[in-house]
C-alpha positions as CSV (number, residue, x, y, z in Angstrom):
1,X,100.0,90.1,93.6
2,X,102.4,87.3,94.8
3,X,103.4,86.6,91.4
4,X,104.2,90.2,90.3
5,X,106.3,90.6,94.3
6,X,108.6,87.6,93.2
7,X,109.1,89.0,89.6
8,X,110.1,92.4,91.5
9,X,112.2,90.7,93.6
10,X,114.2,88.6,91.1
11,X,115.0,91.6,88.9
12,X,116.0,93.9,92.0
13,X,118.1,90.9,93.2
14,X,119.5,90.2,89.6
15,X,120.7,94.5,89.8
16,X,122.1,93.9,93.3
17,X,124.2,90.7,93.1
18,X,124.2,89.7,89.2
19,X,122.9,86.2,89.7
20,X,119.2,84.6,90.3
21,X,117.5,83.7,93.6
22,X,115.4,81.4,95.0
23,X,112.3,83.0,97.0
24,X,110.9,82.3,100.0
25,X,108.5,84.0,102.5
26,X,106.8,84.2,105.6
27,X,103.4,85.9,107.0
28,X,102.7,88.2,109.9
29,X,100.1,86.8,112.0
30,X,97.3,88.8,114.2
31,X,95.9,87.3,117.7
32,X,92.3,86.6,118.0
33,X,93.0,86.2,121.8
34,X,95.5,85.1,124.0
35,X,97.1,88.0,125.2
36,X,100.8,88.4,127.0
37,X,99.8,84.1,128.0
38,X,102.6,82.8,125.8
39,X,105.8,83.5,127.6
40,X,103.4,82.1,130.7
41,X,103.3,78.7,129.0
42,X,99.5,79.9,128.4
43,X,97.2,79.1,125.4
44,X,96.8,81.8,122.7
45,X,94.6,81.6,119.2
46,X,96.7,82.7,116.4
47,X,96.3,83.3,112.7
48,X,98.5,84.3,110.2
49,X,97.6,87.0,107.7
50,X,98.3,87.5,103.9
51,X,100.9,89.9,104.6
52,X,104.4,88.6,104.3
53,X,108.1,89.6,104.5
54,X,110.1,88.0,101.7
55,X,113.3,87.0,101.4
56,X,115.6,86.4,97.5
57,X,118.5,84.7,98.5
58,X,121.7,83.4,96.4
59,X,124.3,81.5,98.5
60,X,128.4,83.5,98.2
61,X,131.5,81.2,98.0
62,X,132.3,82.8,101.6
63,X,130.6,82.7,104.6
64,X,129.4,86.4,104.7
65,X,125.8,87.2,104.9
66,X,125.3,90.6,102.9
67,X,121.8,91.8,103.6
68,X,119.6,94.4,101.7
69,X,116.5,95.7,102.6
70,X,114.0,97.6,100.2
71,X,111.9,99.0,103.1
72,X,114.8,100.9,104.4
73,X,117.1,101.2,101.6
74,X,120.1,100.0,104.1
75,X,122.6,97.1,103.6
76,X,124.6,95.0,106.5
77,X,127.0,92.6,106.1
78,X,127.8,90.0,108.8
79,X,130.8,87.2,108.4
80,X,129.9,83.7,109.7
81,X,133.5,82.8,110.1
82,X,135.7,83.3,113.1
83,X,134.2,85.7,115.8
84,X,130.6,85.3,116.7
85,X,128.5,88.7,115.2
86,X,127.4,90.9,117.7
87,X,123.9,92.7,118.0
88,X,124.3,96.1,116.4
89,X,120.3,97.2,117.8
90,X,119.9,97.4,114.2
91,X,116.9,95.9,111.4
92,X,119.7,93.1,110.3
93,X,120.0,91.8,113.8
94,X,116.6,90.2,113.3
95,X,118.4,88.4,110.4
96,X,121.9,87.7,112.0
97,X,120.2,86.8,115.1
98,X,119.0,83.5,113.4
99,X,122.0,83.2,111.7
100,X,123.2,82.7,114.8
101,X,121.1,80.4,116.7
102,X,121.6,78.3,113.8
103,X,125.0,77.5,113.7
104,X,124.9,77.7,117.9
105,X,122.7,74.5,117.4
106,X,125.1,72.7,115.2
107,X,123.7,73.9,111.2
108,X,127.0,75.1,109.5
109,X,125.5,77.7,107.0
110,X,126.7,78.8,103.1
111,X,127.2,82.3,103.6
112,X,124.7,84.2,101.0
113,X,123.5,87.0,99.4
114,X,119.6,88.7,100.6
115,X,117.4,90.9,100.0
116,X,114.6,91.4,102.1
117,X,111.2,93.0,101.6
118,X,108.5,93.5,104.3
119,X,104.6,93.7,103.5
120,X,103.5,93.4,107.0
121,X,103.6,96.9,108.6
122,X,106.3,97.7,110.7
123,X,105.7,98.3,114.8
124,X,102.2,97.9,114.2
125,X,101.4,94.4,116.5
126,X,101.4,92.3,113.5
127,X,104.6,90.7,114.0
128,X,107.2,91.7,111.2
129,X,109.8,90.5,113.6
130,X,108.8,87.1,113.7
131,X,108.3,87.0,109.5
132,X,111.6,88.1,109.0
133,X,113.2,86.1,111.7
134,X,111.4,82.7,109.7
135,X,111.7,83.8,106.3
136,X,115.5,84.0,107.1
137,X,115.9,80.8,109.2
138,X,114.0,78.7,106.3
139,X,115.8,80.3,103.1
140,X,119.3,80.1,105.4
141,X,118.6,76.2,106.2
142,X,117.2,76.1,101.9
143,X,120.6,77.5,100.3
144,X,122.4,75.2,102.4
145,X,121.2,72.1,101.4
146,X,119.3,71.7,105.2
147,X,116.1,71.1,107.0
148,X,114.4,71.5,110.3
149,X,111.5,70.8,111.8
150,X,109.1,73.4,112.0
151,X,108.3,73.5,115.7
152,X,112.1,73.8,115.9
153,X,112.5,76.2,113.7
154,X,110.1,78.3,115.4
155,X,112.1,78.0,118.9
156,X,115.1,78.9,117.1
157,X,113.7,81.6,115.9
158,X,112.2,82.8,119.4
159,X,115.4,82.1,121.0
160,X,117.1,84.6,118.2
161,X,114.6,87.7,119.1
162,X,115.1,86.5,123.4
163,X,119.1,86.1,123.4
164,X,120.2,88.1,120.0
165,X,117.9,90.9,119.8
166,X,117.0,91.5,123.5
167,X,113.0,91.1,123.2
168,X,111.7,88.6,125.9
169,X,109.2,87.4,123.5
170,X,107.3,83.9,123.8
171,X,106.7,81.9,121.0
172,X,103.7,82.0,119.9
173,X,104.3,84.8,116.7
174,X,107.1,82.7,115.2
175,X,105.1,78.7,115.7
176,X,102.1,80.8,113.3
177,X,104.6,81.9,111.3
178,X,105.7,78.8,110.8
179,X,102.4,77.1,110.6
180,X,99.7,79.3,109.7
181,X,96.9,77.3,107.9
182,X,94.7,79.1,104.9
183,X,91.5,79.9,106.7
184,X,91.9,78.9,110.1
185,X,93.4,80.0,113.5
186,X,95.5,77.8,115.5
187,X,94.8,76.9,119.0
188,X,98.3,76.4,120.8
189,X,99.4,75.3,123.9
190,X,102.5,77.2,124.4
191,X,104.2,74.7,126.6
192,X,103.5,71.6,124.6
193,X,103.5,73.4,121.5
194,X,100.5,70.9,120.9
195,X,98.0,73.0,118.5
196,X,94.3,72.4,117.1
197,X,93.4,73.9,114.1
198,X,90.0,76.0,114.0
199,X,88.0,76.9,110.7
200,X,87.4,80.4,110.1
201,X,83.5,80.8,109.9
202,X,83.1,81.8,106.2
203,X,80.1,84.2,106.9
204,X,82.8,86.9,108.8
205,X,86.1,88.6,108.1
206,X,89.3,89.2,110.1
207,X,89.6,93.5,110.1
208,X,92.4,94.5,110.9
209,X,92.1,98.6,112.4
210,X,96.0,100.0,112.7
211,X,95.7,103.0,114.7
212,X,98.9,104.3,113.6
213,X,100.6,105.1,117.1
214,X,103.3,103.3,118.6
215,X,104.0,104.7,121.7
216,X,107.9,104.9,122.7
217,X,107.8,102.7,126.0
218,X,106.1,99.7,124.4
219,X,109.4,97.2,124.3
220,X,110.6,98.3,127.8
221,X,107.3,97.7,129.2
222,X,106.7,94.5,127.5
223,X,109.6,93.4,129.3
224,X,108.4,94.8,132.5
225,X,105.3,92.7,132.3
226,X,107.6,89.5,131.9
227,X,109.0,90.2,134.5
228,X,106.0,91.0,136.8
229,X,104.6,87.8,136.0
230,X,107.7,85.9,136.6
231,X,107.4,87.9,140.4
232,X,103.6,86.6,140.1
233,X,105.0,83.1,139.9
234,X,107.7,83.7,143.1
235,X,105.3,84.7,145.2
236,X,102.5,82.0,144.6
237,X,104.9,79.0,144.3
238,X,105.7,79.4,147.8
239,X,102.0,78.4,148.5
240,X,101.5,75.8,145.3
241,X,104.8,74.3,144.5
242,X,104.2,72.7,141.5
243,X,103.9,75.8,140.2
244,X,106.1,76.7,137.3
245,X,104.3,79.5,135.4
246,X,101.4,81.0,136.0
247,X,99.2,78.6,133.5
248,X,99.3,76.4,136.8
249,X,97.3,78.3,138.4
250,X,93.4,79.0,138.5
251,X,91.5,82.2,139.5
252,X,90.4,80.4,143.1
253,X,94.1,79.8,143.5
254,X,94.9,83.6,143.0
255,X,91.9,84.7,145.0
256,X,93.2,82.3,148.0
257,X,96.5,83.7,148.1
258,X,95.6,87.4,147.1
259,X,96.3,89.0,150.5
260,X,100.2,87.9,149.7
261,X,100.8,89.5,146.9
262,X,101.2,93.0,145.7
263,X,98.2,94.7,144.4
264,X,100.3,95.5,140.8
265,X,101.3,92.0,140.2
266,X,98.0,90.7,141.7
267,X,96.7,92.5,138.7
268,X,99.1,91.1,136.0
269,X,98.5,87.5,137.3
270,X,94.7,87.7,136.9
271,X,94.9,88.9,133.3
272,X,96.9,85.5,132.8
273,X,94.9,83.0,134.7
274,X,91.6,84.8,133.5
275,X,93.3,85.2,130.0
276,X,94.2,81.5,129.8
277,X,90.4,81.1,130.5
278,X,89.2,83.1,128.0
279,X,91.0,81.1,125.1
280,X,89.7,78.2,126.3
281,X,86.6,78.9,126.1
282,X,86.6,80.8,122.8
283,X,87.9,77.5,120.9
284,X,85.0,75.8,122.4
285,X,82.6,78.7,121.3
286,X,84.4,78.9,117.6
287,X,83.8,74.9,117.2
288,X,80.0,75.1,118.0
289,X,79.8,78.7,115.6
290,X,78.9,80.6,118.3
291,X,80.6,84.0,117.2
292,X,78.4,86.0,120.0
293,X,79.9,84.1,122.9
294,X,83.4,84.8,120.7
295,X,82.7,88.5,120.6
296,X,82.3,89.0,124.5
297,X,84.9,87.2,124.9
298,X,87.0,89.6,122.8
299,X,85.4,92.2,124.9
300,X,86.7,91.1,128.1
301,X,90.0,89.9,127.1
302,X,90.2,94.1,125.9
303,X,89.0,95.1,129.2
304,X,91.4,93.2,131.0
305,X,94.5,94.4,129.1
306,X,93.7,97.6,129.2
307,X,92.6,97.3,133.1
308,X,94.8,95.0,134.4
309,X,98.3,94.3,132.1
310,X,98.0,97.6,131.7
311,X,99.2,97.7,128.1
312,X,96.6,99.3,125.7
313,X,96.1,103.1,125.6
314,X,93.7,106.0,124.3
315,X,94.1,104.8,120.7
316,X,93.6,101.0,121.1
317,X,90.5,102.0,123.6
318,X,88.9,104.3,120.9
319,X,89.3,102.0,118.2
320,X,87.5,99.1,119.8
321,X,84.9,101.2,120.9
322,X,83.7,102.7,117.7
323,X,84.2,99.3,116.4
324,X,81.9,97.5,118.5
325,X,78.6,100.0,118.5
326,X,78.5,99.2,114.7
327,X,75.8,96.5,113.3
328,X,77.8,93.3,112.5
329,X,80.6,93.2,114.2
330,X,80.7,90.2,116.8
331,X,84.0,91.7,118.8
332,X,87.0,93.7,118.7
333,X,90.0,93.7,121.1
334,X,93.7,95.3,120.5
335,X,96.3,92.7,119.3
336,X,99.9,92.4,119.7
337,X,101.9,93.7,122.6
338,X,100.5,96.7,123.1
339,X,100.8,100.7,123.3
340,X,99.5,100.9,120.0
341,X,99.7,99.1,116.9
342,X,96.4,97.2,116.0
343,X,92.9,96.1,117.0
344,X,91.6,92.9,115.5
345,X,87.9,92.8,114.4
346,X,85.8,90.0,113.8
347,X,83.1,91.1,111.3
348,X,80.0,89.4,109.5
349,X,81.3,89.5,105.6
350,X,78.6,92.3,104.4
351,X,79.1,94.7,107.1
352,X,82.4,95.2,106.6
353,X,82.3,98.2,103.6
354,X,80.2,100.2,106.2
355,X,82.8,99.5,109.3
356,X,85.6,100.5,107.3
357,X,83.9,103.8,106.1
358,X,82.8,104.5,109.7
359,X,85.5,103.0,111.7
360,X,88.0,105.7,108.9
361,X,85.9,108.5,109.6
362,X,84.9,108.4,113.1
363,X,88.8,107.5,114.1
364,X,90.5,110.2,112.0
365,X,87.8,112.7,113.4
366,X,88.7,112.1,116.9
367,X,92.4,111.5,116.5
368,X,93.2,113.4,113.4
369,X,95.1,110.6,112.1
370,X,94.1,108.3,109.2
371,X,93.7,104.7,110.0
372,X,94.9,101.6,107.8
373,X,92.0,99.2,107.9
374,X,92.7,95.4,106.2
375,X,90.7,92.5,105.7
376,X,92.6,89.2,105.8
377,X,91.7,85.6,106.1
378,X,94.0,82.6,107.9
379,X,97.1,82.7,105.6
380,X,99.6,79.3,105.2
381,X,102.8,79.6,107.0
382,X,106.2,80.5,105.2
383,X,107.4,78.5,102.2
384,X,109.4,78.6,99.2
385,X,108.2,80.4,96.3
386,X,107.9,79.2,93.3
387,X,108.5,75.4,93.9
């Protein structure tokens, strides 16, 4: 399959621009839990998934960037010379953005030639932004004869989607991205950006269940919540002054100061402390193979998003309850932001023909929609292709 995507995308390249590419590309990643923590300076656990946006690129004697993209049949051009682009709330801001940061940080780009296709579903809580953003920010930095770390890269990249794009993201999407390791999940400290690496238990399988909806006030809310929390933080540091995001702070230390806060962001701040928790204990639980302290775990991170942050909904709620009545599956929470996209499943290997068959029928019975279902394993983080 990867072989027979970067044929297709040197012949479309070679009918677009007339000369070869070089390939490169970059996964989509689902959470296993860690939810809304990372722009709290929290701890998530991350893997990326074998679904990947990819990026042919040819550098241009100017310093235009002329963009093509196969999903939506839609070109943009932006020039790096002379006035700074703008955002146009468009797909290729994703790509400018980076552009962008990168010459902001000093990295004088060869303008170039791209075309971009995208395997991770779009809007579904899988994190096509972030692919897109490091697939462009690595083949940019290749074409013109530059390197970065990959920690920095990944900042960049966040900082592209905060300050370009408008999307108060934290970092966690684009550092997996970036470095995603085959058949593991990554436990990350999103202020450090120090990260263990976990081994997937070969006995179970990552489901993926995409419920198909993506409700309309998902990126205003998301940026709602960001701001709640940042309120959260206000209000407590005037009672714990080290206090700079709310992974300072423990659930005694919310419970003492309760009474001073508003009951909504009361709320919000508990999913993070307790959130925080939760991750911490499931990478103790994964290293000892204990996939039934995992599972609740998964369970109550679910509960407390849905209760709490506030950000699942009908869909997400009926997907991880048909998924966890059914033999063999260890837990199931939604991923991603929120308001629809994805649950993530964690399944014993030979029970998951039967939970797709069930899970695809029950769903599409209550909801008359037709579910995508995948089953993925820890993926590498974006590369070249081809060298």
């Amino acid at each position: 399959m990867d072989d027979t995507r970067a044929v297709d995308l040197r012949q479309q390249f070679h009918q677009l621009f007339g000369t070869s590419p070089q390939i490169y590309r970059s996964p989509g990643r689902v959470n296993l839990i860690g939810e809304h923590t990372d722009y709290n300076d929290g701890f998530v656990m991350p893997a990326a998934i074998e679904f990947y946006t990819w990026i042919a690129i040819a550098p241009r004697d100017d310093r235009k960037l002329l963009v093509h993209s196969s999903n939506f049949l839609d070109s943009a051009e932006a020039d790096l010379e002379g006035c700074q682009p703008r955002p146009r709330n468009h797909w290729s801001d994703y790509v400018v953005g980076v552009a962008v940061m990168l010459e902001q940080a000093g990295h004088r780009l060869r303008g170039a030639n791209l075309l971009i296709h995208g395997d991770v579903p779009i809007g579904s809580g899988l994190s096509s932004s972030a692919a897109i953003e490091v697939a462009t920010g690595l083949s940019l930095l290749g074409i013109s004869g530059l390197a970065m770390q990959r920690m920095e890269l990944a900042k960049l990249c966040q900082r592209a989607e905060n300050d370009f794009v408008g999307a108060r993201c934290g970092v966690m999407d684009q550092f997996i991205s970036c470095c995603g390791r085959a058949g593991h999940a990554l436990m990350l400290d999103c202020r450090s950006l120090e990260y263990c690496p976990l081994p997937l238990p070969c006995e179970v399988s990552l489901v993926i269940c995409n419920t198909m909806v993506k409700h309309e006030l998902a990126s205003g809310e998301y940026n709602t919540r960001r701001g709640e929390c940042e309120e959260g933080v206000r209000q407590l540091s005037r009672f714990l002054p080290q206090m700079r995001a709310l992974r300072d702070a423990n659930l005694e230390d919310l419970n003492t100061y309760s009474a001073n806060l508003p009951e909504i962001i009361y709320r919000r701040c508990r999913h993070v402390i307790s959130e925080n928790e939760r991750v911490i204990d499931a990478a103790a639980s994964l290293e000892r193979g204990d996939l039934g302290t995992f599972g609740r775990l998964m369970h109550d991170s679910h509960v407390s998003l849905r209760d709490d942050y506030q950000v699942s909904c009908a869909e997400l709620d009926l997907m991880v309850e048909l998924a966890e009545n059914l033999p063999g599956v260890f837990g199931a929470r939604m991923t991603g932001g929120g308001f629809g996209g994805c649950t993530i499943n964690l399944v014993r290997a030979e029970a998951v023909g039967e939970f797709r068959r069930h899970v695809a029928s029950a769903y599409e019975k209550f909801t008359c929609l037709t579910p995508q279902i995948f089953v993925t394993s820890g993926a590498e983080g974006a590369s070249e292709v081809g060298h």
